[in-house]
N, C-alpha and C positions, 0 to 999 in steps of 0.2 A: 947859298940860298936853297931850300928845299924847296923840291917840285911836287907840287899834286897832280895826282893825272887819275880821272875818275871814268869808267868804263860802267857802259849802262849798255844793255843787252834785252833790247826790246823783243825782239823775236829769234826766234830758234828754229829752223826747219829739219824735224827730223822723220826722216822714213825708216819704214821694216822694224823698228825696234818695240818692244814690250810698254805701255802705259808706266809700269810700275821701275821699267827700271828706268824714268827720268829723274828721278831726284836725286839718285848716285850719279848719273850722269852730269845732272847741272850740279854738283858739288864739288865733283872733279876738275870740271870747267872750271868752276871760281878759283879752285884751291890752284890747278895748275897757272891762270893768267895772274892770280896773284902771286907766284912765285916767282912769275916771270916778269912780274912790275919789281920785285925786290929788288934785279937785275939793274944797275947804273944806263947801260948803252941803251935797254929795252926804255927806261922811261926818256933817258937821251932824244930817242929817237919819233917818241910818241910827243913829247912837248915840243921838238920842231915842228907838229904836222900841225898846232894849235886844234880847232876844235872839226871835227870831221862828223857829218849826218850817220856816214856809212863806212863802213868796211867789208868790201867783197873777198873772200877767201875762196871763191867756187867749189867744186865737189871735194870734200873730206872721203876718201877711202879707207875704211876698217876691214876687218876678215870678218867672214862671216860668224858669227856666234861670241864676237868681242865681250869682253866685260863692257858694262856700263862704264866704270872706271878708267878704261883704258879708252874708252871714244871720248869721252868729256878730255882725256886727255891730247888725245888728236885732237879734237876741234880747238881746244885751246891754242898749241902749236899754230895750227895753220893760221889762228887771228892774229897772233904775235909774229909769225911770219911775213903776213901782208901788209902789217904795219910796218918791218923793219925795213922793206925795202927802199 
């Protein structure tokens, strides 16, 4: 049986960072937690939790002057983290 598991991303809290580079950033985002849905254990573990309001992942830390690219890809991580445990 194939599992759907649909992520919807209401809000985004981002500080210090540039206006302009959130669109590389939220594209990074997608592309990384959609890689990480590719992943069998990752959706394994999101269809146990059935349907959840919220996912808290607390402070994401980057180095300062990150790519856009490479923080969309931290904050990915850290959601697919907080989900797997």
């Amino acid at each position: 049986m194939t599992k759907r598991v649909i992520v919807h991303i209401d809000r985004l809290v981002l500080r210090g960072d540039h206006p302009h580079d959130r669109i590389a950033l939220a594209e990074s985002l997608r592309c990384e937690i959609e890689s990480s849905l590719a992943r069998r254990t990752t959706v394994d573990a999101l269809a146990s939790l059935g349907d959840r309001p919220r996912i808290e992942t607390g402070a994401v830390r980057v180095v300062a002057g990150a790519k856009p690219r490479r923080v969309g890809a931290a904050i990915a991580r850290a959601v697919v983290r907080s989900v797997a445990r």
